[in-house]
N, C-alpha and C positions, 0 to 999 in steps of 0.2 A: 603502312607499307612504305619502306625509302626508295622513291624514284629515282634516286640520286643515290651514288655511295663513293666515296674519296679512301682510299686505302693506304697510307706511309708515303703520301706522292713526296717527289725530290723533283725541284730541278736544278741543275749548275749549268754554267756556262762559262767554257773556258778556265776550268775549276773553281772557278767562284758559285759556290752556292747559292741557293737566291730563294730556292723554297726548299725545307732542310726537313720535310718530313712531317706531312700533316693530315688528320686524318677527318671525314665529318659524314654526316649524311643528311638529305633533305627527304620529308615525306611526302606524300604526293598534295598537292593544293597547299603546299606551306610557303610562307616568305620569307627565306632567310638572308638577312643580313651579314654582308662581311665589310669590314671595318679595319683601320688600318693606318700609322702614320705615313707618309710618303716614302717608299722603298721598303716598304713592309712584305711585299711579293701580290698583292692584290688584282695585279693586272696581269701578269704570269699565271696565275691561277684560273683568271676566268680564261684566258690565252687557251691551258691546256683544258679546260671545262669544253671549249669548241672546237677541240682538234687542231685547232691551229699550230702547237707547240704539244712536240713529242716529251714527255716527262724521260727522266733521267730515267728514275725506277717509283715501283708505287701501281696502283690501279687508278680508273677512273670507271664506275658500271652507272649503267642510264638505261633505266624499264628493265633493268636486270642483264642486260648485256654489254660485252665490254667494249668502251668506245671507238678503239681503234681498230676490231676486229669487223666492228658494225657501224663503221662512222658514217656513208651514207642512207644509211635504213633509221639511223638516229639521230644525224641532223635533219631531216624529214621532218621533223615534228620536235626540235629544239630552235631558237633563232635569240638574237643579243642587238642591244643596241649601245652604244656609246658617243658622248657627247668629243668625243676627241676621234670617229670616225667620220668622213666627211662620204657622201656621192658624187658621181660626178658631176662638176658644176653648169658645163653648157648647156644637158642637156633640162628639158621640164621635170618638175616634181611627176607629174601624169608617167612622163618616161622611164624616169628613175623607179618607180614602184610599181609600173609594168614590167619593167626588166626584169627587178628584183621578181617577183610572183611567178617567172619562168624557170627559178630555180629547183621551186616546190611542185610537186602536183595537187594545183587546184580545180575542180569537176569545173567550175563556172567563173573565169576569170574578171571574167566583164562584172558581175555582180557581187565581186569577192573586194576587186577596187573602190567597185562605188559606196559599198560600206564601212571600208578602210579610210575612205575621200569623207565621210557623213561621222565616222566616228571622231576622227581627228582636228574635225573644220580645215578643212585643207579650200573648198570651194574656191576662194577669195586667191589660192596661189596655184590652184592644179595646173595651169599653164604658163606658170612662170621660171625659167632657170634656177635652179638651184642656188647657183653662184653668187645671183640676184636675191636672195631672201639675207634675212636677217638672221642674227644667231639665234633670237628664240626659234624664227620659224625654219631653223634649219636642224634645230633639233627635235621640233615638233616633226619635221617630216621622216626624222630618221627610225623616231617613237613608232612611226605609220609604219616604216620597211618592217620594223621586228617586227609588227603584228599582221605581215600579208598572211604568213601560213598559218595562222590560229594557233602557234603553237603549246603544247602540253607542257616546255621547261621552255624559261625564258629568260637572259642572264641581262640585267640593267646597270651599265653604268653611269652613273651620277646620272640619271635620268630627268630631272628636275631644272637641271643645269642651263641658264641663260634664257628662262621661261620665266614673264613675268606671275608675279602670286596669284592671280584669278585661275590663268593656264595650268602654272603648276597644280595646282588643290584640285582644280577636274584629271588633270592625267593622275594624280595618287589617287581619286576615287574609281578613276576606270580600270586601273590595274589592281586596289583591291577588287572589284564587281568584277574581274575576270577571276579572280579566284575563288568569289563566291560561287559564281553560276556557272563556270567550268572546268573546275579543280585545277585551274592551272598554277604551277610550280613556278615561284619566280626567286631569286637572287639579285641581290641588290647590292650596290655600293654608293655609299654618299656620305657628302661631308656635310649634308645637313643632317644632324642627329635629331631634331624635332621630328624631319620627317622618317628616320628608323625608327623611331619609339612609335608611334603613328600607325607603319607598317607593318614592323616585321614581326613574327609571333619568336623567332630566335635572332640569335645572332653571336657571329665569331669572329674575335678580335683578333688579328697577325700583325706579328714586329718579328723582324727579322727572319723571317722566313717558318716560322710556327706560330701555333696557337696558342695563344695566352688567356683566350677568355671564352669563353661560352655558353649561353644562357639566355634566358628572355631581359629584354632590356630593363624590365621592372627588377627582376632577380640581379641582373648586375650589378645596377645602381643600389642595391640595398647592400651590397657588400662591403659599401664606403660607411665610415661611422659617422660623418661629421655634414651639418647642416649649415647653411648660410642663414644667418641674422639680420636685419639690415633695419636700421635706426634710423629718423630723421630729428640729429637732436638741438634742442633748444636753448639748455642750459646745463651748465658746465662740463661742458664737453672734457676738460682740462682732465676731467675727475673720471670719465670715460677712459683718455688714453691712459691714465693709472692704472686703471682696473684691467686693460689689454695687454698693457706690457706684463704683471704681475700676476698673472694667468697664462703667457706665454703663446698670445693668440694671433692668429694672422688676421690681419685687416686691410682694408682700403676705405680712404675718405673722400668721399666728392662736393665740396659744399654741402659740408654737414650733412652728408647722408654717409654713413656710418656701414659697412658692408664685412660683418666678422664671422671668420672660417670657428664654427664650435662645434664637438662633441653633442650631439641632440641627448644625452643622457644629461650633462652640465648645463640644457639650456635652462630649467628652473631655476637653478641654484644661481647663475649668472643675472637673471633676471631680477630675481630678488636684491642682490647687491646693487646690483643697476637703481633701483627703489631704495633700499637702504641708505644709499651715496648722495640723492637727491637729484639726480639725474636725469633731468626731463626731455620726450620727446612728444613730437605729435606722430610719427607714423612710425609701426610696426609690422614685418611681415618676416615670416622662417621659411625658408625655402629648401628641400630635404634634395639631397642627394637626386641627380638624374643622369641619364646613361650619359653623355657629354663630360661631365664629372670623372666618371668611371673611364672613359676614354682618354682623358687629359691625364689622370693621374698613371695609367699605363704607359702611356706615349713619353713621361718625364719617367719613367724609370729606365733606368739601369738594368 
């Protein structure tokens, strides 16, 4: 069943188009990813995902009703975070996520916080100024505001963003374990691709204000033909760059580690010649196509 549904949306502003008509939907308990070079409309999109921005033309339905005829019965039970939104800074984290928690209705606020405070490791800052934290934990705290109301659709930007690697890998585990154990619906955007392929079970690629790709990130990445190579070679190298130019192949060299864009159909045939030419290495690895790839090569196109 799709929780979510995106119908032809448009936006412009000032006649300038910026989201030119796009269409998706997410099912209930899914992770969808959206992805995107810089001015791709990514943030416009999640903008009008939370009512924030009236689209031009287009729908937007959530639990099956339409966002703006039900926008408070349905942010009720939607909420977003972003690492480029800030709280306010004087007051405490404890205030800031009280405050926030009065926007929702919660049966038991007091015990609604202190789980929020247990889930997030907040202990250590509950009484601290916002202003006063750092940017990991100002993004840790903001991680906290999206999840006061428990909610069923939850819209993440770069969520990971300015969190060291132990914090980051527990908040991806906690927001997959929310969607295990309480179908909730999340939307993600990030410029780590390690952690979309990771996440997301789809995802949808926008430049210039449409959709150019969509698919599971394993299915993306298979749509590239060409695997990376990568040598560490020993001896006649010389005989190597022959065999690169004369095959027509893109390469990079770093002190003799050898890194060549091929065809994974030509890698036998390539290898063999490698052998044939006398061409010695000590290390070998093929590295096939991954969604990052797929994202690179959309982003240089035309």
């Amino acid at each position: 069943m799709a929780i979510l549904e995106v119908k032809d949306l448009k936006k412009s502003f000032k006649q300038n188009s910026v989201i030119k008509g796009i269409s998706f939907d997410m099912a209930e308990g899914e992770i969808l990813g959206i992805l995107g070079p810089n001015g791709a409309g990514k943030t416009t999109t999640l903008q009008m995902l939370l009512g924030i921005l009236t689209p031009t033309s287009g729908a937007i339905n959530v639990f099956g009703k339409d966002l703006f005829l039900h926008k408070s019965e349905i942010l009720e039970s939607m909420n977003f975070s972003s690492t480029y939104t800030d709280l306010p800074w004087r007051i405490t984290v404890a205030e800031n996520l009280t405050w926030t928690s009065w926007l929702y209705k919660i049966d038991d606020r007091k015990k609604r916080l202190n789980k929020i405070k247990e889930i997030f490791r907040l202990d250590k800052i509950w009484h601290q100024p916002f202003g006063s934290l750092s940017a990991g934990q100002r993004t840790r705290v903001n991680l906290a505001r999206s999840m006061v109301n428990f909610p069923k659709v939850l819209l993440l930007d770069e969520p990971t963003a300015s969190l060291d690697p132990e914090v980051a890998t527990y908040m991806r585990e906690f927001f997959a374990d929310q969607r295990t154990k309480f179908n909730t619906s999340i939307i993600l955007t990030s410029h780590n691709m390690a952690e979309v392929e990771e996440l997301c079970d789809r995802v949808i690629i926008l430049k210039d204000g449409l959709v150019v790709g969509a698919d599971s990130p394993a299915n993306l990445a298979k749509k590239l033909e060409f695997s990376h190579l990568r040598l560490r070679v020993t001896k006649n190298s010389a005989e190597l760059d022959k065999l690169i130019t004369l095959r027509k192949l893109e390469s990079l060299v770093d002190d003799k580690q050898y890194t060549i864009t091929i065809k994974e159909t030509l890698l036998p045939l390539f290898l063999y010649e490698v052998t044939k030419k006398n061409i010695g290495y000590t290390e070998i690895s093929i590295d096939k196509p991954n969604l990052e790839d797929y994202f690179m090569k959309i982003a240089r196109e035309k």
